[in-house]
MARMI-865241 format. One record per residue: x, y, z of N, C-alpha, C, O in turn. Coordinates in steps of 0.05 Angstrom, whole numbers, plus 5000, padded with zeros to 4 digits. Example, Ala and Ser with C-alpha at 12.3 -4.5 7.8 and 13.67 -1.06 7.14 Angstrom:
! MARMI-865241
526448865156524649105156526449345156528549345169 525749555142527349795143525850015157526850235161 
***
This chain:
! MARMI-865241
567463644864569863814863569264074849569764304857 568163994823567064324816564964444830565164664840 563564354831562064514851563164684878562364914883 564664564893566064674906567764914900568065124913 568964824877570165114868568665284858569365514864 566465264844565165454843563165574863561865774856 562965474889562165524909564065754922563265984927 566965674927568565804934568666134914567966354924 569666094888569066314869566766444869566966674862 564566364873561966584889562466744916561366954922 564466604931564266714961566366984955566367214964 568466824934571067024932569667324917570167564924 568067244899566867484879564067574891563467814887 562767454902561067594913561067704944561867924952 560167504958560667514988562567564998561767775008 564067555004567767645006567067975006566268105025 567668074981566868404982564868534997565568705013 561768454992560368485011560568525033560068735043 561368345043561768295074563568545083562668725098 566268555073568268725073567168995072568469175082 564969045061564869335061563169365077563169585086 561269195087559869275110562169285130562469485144 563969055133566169125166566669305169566469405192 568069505140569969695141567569935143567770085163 565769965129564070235137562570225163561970425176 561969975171560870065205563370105214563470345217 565769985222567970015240568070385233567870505254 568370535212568070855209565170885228565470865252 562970915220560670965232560770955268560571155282 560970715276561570645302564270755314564970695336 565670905298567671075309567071325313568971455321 564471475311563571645312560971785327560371985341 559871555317555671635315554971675346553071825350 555871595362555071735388557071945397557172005421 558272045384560672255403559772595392561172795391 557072555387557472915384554072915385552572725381 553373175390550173205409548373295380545873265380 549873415352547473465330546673765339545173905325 547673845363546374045379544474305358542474445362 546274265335544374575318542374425286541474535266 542474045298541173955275537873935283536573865264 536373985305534973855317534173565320532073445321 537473455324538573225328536572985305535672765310 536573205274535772975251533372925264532173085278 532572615260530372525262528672535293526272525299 531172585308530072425343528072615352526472555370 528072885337526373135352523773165340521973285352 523073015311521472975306519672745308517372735299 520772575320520172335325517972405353515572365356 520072525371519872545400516972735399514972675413 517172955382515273085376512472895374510572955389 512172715359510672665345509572425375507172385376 510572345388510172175406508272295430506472185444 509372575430508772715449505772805441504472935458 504572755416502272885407501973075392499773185387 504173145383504373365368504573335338506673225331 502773405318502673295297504673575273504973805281 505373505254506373655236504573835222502373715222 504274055209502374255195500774315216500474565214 499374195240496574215251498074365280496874555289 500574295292501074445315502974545314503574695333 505474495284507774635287507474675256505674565244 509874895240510674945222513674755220515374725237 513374615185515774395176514974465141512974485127 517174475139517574505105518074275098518974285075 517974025105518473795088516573595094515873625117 515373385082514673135081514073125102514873315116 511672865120511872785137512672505142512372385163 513872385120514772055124516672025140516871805150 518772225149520372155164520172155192521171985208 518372405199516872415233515572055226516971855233 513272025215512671805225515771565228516171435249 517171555211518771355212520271355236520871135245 521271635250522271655272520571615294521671525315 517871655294515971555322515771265314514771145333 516271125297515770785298518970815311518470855335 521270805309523270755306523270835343523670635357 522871035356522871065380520770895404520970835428 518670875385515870705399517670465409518070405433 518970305382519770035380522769925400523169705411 524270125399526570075414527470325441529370285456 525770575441526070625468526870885459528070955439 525971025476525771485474528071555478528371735494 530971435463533771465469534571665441533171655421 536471785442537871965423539071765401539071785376 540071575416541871335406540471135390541370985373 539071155395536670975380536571045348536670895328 536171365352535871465317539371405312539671265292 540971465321543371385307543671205295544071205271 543270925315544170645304542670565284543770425267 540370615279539170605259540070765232540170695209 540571015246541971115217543571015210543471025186 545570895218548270765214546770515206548070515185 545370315204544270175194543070255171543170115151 541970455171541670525141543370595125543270525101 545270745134547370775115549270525102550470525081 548970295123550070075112548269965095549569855077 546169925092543769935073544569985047544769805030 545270295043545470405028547870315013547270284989 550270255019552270205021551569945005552769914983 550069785013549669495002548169504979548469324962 546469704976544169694944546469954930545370064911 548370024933549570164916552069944912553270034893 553069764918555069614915553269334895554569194879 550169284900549269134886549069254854549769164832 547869514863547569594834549669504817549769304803 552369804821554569734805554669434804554769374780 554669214818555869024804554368924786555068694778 552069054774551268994747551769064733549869084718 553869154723556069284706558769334716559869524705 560069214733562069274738563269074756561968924771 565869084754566568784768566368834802565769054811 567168544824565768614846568668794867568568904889 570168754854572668934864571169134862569269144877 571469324843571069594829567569674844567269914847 566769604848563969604859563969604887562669784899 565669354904566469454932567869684937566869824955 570069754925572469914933571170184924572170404929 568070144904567270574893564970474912565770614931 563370384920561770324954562570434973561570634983 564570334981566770375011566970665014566070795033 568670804987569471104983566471194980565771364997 565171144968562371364967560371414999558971595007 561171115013559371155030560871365065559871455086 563571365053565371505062564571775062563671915079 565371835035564872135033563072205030563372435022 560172135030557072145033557272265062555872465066 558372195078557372355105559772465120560472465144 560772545100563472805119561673025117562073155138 560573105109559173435117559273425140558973205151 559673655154560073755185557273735188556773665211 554573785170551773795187550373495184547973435186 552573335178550073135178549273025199551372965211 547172955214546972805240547272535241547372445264 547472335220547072085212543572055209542672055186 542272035224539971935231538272235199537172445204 538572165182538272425166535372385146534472165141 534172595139531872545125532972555093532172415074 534772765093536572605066536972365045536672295022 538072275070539772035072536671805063536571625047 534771885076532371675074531071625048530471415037 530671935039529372095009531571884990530571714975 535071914993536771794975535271534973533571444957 536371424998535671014990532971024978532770934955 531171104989528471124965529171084935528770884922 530371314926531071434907532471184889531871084867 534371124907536370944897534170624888534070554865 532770504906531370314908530070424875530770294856 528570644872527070744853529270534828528970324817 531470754828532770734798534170374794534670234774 534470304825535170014823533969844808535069734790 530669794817528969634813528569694780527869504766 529069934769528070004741529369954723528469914701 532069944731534769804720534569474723536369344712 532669364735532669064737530969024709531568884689 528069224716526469144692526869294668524869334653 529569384661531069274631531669034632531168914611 532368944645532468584633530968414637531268214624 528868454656526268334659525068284629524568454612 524667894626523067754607520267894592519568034574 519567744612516367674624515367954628516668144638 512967964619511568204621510768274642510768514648 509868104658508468104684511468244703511768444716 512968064698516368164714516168444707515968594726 516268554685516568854678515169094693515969314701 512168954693510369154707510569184740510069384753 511568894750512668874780514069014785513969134807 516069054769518769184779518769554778519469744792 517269514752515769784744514269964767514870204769 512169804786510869904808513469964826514370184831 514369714834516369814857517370004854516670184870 519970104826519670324823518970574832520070764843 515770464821514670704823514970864852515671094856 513770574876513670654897515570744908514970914925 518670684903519770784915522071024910524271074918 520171154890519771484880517971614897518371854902 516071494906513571674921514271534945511871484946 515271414966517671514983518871624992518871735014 520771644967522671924969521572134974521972274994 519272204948517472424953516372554984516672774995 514972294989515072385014516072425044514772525062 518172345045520272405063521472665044520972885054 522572675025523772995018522673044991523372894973 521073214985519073184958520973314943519673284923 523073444935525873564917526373374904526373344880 527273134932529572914913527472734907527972674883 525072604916522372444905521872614878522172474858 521172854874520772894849522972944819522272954795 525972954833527672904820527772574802527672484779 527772504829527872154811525371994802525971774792 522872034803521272034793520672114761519571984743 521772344761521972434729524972374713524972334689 526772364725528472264706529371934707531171864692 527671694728527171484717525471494703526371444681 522671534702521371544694521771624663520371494647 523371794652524571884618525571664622524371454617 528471664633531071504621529671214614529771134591 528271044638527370864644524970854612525570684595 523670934610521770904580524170994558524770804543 525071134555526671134523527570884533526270714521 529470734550531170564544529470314538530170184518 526670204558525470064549523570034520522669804514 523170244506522470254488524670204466523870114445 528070254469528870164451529669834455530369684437 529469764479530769454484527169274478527069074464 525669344486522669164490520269254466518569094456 520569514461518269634435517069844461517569844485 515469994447513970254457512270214476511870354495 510569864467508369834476509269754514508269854534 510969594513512169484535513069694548512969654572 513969904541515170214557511970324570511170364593 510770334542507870504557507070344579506270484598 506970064582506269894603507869944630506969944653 510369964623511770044651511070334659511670424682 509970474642510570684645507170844673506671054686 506070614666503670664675503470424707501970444727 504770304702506170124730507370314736505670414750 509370474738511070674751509570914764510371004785 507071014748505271214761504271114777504071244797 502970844778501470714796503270674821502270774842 505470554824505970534843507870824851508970814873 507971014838508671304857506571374864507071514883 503471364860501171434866500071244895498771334914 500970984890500170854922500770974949499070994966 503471064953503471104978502471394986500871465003 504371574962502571904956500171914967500072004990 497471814952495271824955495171684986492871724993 495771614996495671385028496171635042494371735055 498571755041499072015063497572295055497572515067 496172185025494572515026491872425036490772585050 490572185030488072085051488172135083486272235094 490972055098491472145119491772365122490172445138 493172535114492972895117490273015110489673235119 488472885094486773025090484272925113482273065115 484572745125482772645146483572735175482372685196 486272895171487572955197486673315191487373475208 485173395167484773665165487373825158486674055161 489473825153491673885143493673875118495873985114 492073695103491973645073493073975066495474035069 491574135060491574445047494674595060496274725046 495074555091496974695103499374545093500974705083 500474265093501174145085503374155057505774115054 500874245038502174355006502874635008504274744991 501774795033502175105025504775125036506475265025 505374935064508174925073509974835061512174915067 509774635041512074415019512674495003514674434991 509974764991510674844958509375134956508375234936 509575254983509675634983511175645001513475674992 511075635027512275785052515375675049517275835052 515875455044518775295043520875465033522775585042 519275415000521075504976521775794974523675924965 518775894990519776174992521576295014522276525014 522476055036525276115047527076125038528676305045 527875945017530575875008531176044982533376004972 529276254968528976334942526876564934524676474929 526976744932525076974926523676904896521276974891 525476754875524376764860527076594848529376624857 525976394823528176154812530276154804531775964806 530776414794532976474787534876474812537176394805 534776514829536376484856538376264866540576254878 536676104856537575854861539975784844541775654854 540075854821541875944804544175994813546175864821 543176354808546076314824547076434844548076654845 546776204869546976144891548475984888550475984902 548175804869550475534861552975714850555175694860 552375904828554375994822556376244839558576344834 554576274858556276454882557776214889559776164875 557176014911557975894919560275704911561475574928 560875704879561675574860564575774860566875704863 563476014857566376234861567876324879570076444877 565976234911567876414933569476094938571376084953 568675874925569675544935570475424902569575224891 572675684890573675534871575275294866575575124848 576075364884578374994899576374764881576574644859 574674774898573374554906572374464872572574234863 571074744855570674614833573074544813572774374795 575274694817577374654798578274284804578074144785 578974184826579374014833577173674821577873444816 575473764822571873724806573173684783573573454775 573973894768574573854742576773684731576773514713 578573764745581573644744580573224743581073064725 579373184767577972934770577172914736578772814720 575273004729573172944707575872914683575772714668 577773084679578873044654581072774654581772674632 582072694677583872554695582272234689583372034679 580172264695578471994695576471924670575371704667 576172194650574972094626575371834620573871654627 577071814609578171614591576971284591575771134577 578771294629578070994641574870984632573770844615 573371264657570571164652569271194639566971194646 569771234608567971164578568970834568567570684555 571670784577572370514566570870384581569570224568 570370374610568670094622565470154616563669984619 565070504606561270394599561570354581559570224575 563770364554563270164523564069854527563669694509 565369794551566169454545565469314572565169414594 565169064565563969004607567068894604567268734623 569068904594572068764607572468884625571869114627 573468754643574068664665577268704662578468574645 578668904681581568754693582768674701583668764722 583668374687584168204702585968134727585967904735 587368344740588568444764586568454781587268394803 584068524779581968584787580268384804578868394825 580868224787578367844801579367654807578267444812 582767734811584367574837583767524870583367734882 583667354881583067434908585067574931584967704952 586967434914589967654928589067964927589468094948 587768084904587668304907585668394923586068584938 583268274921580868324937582268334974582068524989 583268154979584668154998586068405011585668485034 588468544986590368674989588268954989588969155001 586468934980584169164980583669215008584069415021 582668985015580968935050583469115066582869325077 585369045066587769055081588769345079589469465099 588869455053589269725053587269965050587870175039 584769905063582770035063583470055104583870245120 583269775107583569775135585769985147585670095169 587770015129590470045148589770425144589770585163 589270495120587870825117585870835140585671065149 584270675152581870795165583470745198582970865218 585570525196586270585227589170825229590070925250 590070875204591671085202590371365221590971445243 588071475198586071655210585271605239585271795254 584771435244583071435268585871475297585171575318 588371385292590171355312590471685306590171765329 590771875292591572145283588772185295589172425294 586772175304584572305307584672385341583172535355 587372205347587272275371589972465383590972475406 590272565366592072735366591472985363589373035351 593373255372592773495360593673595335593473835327 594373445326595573485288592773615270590573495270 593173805259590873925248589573725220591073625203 586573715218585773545196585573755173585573995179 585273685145583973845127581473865119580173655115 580474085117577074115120576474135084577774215065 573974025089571674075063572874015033572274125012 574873785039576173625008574073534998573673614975 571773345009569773174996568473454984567273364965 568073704984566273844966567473824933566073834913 569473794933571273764907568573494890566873534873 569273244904567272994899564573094893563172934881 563373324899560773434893560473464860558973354844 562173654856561573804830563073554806562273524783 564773434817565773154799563972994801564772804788 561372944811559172764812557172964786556472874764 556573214797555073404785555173404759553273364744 557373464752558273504717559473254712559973254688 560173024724561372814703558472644708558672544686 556472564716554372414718551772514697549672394692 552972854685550672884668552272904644551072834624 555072984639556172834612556472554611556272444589 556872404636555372064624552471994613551871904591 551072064632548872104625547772114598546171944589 548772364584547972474563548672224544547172074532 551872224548553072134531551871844533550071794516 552371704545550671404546548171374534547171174524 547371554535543571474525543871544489542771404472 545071714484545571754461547971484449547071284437 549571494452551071204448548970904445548670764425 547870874472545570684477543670694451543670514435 542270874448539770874436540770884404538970864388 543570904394544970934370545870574365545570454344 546670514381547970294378545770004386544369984406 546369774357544069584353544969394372543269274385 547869334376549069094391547369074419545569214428 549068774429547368684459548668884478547768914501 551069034467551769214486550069544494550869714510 548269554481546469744489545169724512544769904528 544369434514543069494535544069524564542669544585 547369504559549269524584549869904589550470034609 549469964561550570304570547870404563547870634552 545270284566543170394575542370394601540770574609 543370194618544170164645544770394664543570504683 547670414650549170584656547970964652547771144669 547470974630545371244631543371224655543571374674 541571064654539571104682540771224705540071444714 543071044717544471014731545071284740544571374762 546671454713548171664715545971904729546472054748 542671874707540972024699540072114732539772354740 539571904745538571844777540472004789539572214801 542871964789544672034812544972404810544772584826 545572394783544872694770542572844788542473054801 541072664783537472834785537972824823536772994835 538972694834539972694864540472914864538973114865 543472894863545173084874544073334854546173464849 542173434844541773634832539073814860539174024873 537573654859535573664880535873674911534573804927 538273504914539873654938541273984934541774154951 541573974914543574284914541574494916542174734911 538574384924536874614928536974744952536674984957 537474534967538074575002541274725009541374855030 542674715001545574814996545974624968545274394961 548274954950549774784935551574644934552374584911 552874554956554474384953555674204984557374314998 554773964990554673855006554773515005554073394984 555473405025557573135011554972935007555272794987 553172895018550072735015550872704981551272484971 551172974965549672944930552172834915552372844890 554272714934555772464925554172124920555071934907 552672134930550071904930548371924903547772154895 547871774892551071474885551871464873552871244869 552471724851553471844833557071744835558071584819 558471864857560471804862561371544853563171524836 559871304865560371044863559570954840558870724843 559271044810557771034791560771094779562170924767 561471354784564671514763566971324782568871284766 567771204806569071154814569670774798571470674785 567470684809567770384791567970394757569170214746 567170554746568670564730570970734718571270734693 572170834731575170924732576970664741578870604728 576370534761577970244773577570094750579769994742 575270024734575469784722575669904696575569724679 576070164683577270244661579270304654580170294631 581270434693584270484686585470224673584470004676 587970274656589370044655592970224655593370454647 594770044665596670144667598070104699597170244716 599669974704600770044733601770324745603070334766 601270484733601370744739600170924739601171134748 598170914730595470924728594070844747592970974766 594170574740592670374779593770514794591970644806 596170564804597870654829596470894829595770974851 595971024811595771324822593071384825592371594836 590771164813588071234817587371114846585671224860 588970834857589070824876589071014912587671044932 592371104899592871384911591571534925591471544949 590071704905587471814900585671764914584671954927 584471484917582071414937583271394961582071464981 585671304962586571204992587171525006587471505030 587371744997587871965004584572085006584772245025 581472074996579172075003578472045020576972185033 579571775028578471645040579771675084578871595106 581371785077584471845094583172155105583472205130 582172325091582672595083579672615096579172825107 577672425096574972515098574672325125572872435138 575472105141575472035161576872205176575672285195 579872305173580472475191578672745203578472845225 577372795177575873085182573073055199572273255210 571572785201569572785216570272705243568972755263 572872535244572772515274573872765277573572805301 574872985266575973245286573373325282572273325304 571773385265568973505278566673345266566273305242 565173255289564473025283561073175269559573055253 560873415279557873555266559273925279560874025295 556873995254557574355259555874475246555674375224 554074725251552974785236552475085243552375145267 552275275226552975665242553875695258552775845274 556475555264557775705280558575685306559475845322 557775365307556875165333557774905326556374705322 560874915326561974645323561674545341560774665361 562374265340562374075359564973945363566473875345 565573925388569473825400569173575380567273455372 572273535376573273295371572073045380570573055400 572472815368571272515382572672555420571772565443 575372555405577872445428577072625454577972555476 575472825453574372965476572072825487571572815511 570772705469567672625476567972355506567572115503 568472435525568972305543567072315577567472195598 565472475570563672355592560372325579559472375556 558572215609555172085598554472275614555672385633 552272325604549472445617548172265642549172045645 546472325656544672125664541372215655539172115659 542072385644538772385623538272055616540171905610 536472005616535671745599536271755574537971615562 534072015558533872035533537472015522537572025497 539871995533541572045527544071895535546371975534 543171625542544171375552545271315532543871355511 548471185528549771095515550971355497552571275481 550771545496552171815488554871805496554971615511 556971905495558572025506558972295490558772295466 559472575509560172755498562572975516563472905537 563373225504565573355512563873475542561573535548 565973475553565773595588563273885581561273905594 564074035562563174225558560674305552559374495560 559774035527556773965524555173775535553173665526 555973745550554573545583554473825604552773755620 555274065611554874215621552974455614552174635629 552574385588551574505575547274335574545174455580 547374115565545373995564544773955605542774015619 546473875610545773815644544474055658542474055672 546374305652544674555671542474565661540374525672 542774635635539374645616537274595628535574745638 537274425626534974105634534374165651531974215656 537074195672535874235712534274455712532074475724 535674705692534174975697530874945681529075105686 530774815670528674895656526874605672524874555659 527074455691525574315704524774375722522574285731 526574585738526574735766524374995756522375045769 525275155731524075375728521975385712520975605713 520375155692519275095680516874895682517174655681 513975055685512174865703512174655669513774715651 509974405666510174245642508974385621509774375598 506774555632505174775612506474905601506074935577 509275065615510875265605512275235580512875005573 513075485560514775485546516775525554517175595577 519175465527522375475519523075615502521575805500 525175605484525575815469529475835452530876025457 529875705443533075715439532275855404530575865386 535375955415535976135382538776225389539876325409 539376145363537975945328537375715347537375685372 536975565328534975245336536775115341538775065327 536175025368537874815382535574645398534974675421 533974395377532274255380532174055394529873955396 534473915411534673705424533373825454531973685468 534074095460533074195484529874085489529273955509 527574165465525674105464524373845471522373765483 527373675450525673385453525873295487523873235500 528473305498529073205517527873335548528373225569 526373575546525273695559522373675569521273695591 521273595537517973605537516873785537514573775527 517674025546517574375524516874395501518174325482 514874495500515274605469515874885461516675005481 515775005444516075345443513675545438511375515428 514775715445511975965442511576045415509776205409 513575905395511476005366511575845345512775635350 510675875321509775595311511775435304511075205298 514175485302516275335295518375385313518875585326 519975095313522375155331524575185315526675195328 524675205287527075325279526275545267523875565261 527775695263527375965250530475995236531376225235 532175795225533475805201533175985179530875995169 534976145169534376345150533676215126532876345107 534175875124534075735095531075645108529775555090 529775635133527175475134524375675136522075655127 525575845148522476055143522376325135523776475148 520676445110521276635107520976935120519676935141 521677135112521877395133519677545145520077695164 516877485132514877575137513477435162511877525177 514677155162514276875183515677065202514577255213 519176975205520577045215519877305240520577345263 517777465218517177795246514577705250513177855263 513477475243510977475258511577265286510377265307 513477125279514676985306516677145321517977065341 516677355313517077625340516077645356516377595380 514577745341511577805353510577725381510177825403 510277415361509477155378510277125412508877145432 513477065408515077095424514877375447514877325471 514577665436513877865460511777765464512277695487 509677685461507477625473508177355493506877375514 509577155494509176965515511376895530511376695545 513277045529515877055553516076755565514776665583 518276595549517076305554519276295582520776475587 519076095596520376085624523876015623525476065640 524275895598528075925597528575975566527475865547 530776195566531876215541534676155534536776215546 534375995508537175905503538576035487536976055468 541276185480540676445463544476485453546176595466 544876375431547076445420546676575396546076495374 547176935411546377105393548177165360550277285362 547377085336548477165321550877365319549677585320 553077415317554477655310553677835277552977705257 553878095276552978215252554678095232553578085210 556978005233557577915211556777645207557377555185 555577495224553977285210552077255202551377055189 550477455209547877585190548377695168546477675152 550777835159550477915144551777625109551277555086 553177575127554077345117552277195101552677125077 549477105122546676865115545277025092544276925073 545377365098543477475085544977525057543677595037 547177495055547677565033547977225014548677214990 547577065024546876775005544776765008544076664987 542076825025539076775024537976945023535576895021 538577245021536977435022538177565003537777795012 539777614978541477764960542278024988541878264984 542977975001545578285014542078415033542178605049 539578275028536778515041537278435061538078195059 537178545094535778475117533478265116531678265100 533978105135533077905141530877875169531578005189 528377725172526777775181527977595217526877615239 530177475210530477375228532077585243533277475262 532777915243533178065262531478185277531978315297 528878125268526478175281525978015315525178065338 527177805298526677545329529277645344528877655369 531777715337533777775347533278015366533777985390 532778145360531778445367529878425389530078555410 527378205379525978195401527378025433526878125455 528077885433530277735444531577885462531777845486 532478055447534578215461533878505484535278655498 530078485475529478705493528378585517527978715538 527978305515526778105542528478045553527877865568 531178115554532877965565532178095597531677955617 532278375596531378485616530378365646531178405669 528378215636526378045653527777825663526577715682 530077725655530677435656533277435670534377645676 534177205676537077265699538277065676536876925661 541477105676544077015659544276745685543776805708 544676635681543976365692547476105684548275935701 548576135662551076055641551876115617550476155597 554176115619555276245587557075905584558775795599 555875815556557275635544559275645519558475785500 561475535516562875575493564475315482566675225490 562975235464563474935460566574935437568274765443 566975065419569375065425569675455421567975635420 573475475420574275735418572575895397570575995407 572775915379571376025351568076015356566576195347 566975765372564675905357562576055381563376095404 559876135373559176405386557976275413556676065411 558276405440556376335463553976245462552076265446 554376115486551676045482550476045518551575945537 548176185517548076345536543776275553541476355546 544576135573542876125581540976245603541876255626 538776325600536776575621534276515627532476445612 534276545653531676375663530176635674531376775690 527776695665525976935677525476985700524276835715 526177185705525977335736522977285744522377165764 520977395724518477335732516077485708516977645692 514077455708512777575683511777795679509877885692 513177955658512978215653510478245650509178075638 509078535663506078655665505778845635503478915629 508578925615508678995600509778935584512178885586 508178905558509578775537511878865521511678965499 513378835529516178925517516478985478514878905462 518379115472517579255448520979255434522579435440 521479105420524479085405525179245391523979335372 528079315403528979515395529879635372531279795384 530279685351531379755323533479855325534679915304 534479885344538379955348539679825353541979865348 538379475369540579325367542579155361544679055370 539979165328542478995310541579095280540278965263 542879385278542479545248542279385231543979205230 539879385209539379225185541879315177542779535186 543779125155544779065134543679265112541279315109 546079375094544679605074543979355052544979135049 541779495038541179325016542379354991543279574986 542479134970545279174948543779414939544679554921 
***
């Protein structure tokens, strides 16, 4: 009989929640993940994947500023289940439930399993409302790394056994150099601040000697896989191009010099004051609760009822089918609330942080080693979402898992029925507020939204694009494409879209006439930028895809990536614009009202003279 009940009371406290948040975040995911084309992401992983299948290696035949762990992960991932678009989705959505599950395990080592499901659910929510995420994300990959990193290191604080310490220590390690290499920003973020937090705390719970021991298990295993992909780069002859592209050509897209980066956050911070005031309002709103649950593990007892766990399930459900019945409506959604959740991750995860390790390392009780926990915890998510804000400052990814860190404990620190009600509130309006906004746009990126779900209503018969559904508009758009560039395009021939619209490539078998197929003002810098002018007058590829910037959106990019200078990407513009000459207008696409054409031209035939771009047709920008 007891056994039974305590059988039952495991399923209610553990399994029960679990389960529940996997239903409720795939039923969101699978309301989505096939209804929009990624069209300006180079559809995340699938283009590099496809790339990579096709023979085309990274550093050695194309220019990429990041890692190569994720191309390979995307050519296993397509080898294994089939050269479909859909393929990288469901997998992403399997990873995100992943994620979802080692951030719901964590917290519940400090926090009860309510409070742990219900800041899970909301984090893994507003982790992917950004309009650019594709799901299938290299982000997203770098995080769970990351996260695995600070998990495993947080185990071996309570790890006995020495041998346990140094085990957990490697893992760790490894899955810091992971991260690293799928996005070396957020790999070297969490690497160094487990790596601190993780030795002071073990040195005050175990002695020095036991820290130095992990501490040298942690290098070792960030050094295993590292050294594995620099043996391979360096036997593939690309080792050298490799680092000059990850840690010169990259950085020098996104930043002339460090200070930039600076403030870039703090531009961004002022023209989107909303977003941080709101950030703040959160942080002073929720102090309280979440210093009371990192000084006490109590529990409230409202909390470890199953009625409530229940009443949880039930009103999580009824917000996500609220949203989703409104999604099919023309009722307008509200855009870019989850950026608010950014800077409330940002600044309340490094005054926990702080504050915890100093508390922790002050205090002799057994409760240190619970709000030494909790510092790692904070220290990681911090060092995340800090390392993301290199790429943009502010975007819903660097809610991972920071979010779910300040959220479980606000639930299991509020006390008060009015209080509860209103912290409740609060999430159920997150949560409400950030599902509505992705099914109205389910991806977007310069200026190239993508229709609503409730449009996404017809298939392709591409293969690569089986099980898709998308808007009438971008099925006419991918369908002529394809025909034109199969009809007009021997297999030798080049392609050519601008800005980067990478799915053309994958699904074509095209590649482009210069070393990179994006030319993003955040991915290559300006000196690149006019030498892939250049490039381009020289090989007149056989179809161009071409949604020309307007000057005010140049001037717009250049004044967050370039301080207010002209930008090298009018060079390619310019050149572009003097070949058009040669080429016949073929379709004008407009996926929705607002954003810019998109305009396809198939070459009349090959110019005997090399064409020469014009400098009148899109006046540099004055410089500040």
């Amino acid at each position: 009989m007891g056994e039974n009940r305590g059988r039952n009371i495991r399923w209610r406290n553990e399994v029960w929640p679990l389960a529940a948040l996997f239903l409720l975040a795939a039923w969101y995911f699978f309301s989505f993940y096939n209804r929009f084309t990624g069209l300006r992401s180079g559809d995340g992983e699938f283009g590099a994947g496809m790339a990579f299948l096709a023979g085309r290696r990274p550093y050695r035949d194309y220019f990429t500023a990041g890692p190569p762990l994720n191309q390979f992960k995307a050519a296993l991932e397509l080898t294994l289940f089939g050269k479909a678009l859909i393929v990288s989705r469901a997998i992403g959505v399997l990873e995100r439930l992943s994620i979802a599950a080692l951030l719901y395990c964590w917290l519940r080592r400090s926090f009860s399993a309510s409070a742990a499901m219900l800041a899970a659910f909301i984090t893994i929510i507003v982790s992917a409302g950004d309009r650019t995420d594709p799901i299938a994300s290299y982000n997203h990959d770098a995080i769970l790394f990351a996260m695995i990193c600070g998990f495993t290191a947080s185990l071996s604080l309570d790890a006995i056994k020495p041998r346990s310490v140094l085990l957990l220590g490697a893992l760790a390690g490894i899955g810091a150099g992971l991260s690293f290499l799928t996005k070396h920003t957020v790999g070297a973020a969490a690497m160094v601040s487990v790596l601190v937090f993780g030795s002071i705390a073990l040195a005050k719970l175990r002695g020095v000697g036991r820290s130095a021991a992990w501490c040298a298990a942690f290098l070792a295993g960030v050094a295993t896989p590292v050294l594995a992909v620099g043996l391979y780069l360096w036997r593939a002859g690309v080792l050298r191009a490799c680092l000059t592209m990850l840690f010169v050509s990259g950085p020098a897209a996104k930043a002339t010099h460090p200070f930039l980066f600076l403030s870039r956050e703090i531009m961004i911070a002022g023209d989107n004051w909303v977003w941080l005031t709101l950030g703040l309002i959160a942080i002073l709103l929720s102090a309280r609760a979440v210093w009371s649950a990192t000084l006490s593990a109590a529990v409230n007892p409202a909390l470890a009822t199953g009625r409530w766990i229940n009443g949880m399930l039930w009103g999580c459900f009824l917000v996500i089918a609220t949203a989703e019945f409104l999604a099919h409506t023309s009722l307008p959604a509200l855009v870019d609330f989850g950026k608010s959740s950014v800077y409330y991750v940002l600044i309340g995860c490094a005054l926990l942080g702080i504050a915890a390790l100093f508390i922790g390392l002050r205090d002799t009780e057994k409760s240190s080693s619970r709000i030494l926990h909790i510092a790692l915890f904070a220290a990681l998510a911090w060092s995340v979402a800090a390392s993301l804000s290199l790429s943009w400052p502010a975007f819903e990814a660097m809610t991972l898992p920071g979010l779910g860190l300040l959220l479980a404990a606000a639930i299991d620190g509020t006390r008060g029925k009015w209080g509860q009600g209103f912290l409740y509130l609060v999430m159920a309006a997150m949560v409400f507020i950030q599902v509505r906004e992705k099914l109205e746009t389910p991806f977007g990126f310069d200026h190239q939204d993508e229709a609503a779900v409730r449009f996404a209503t017809t298939r392709s018969l591409k293969p690569e694009l089986r099980g898709m559904k998308l808007s009438p508009e971008m099925k006419r758009l991918l369908d002529d494409t394809l025909s034109e560039i199969r009809t007009n395009a021997k297999p030798n021939d080049t392609i050519f879209t601008f800005p980067e619209m990478g799915i053309f490539y994958a699904l074509s078998g095209r590649n482009a006439p210069t070393w990179t197929d994006s030319h993003n003002i955040d991915v290559v810098q300006d000196s690149f930028a006019r030498a892939e002018a250049a490039r381009l007058l020289q090989s007149q590829p056989a179809v161009i895809v071409y949604a020309r910037p307007t000057e005010a959106n140049m001037r717009q990019d250049e004044r967050v990536w370039r301080e207010g200078r002209p930008s090298g990407q009018r060079a390619i513009i310019a050149a572009l614009d003097s070949m058009l000459s040669d080429y016949r207008l073929v379709g004008t696409y407009q996926l929705l009202p607002d954003d810019n054409p998109i305009r396809l031209y198939v070459r009349l035939k090959k110019s005997s003279v090399t064409s020469q771009p014009s400098q009148t047709i899109l006046p540099p920008a004055p410089s500040r």
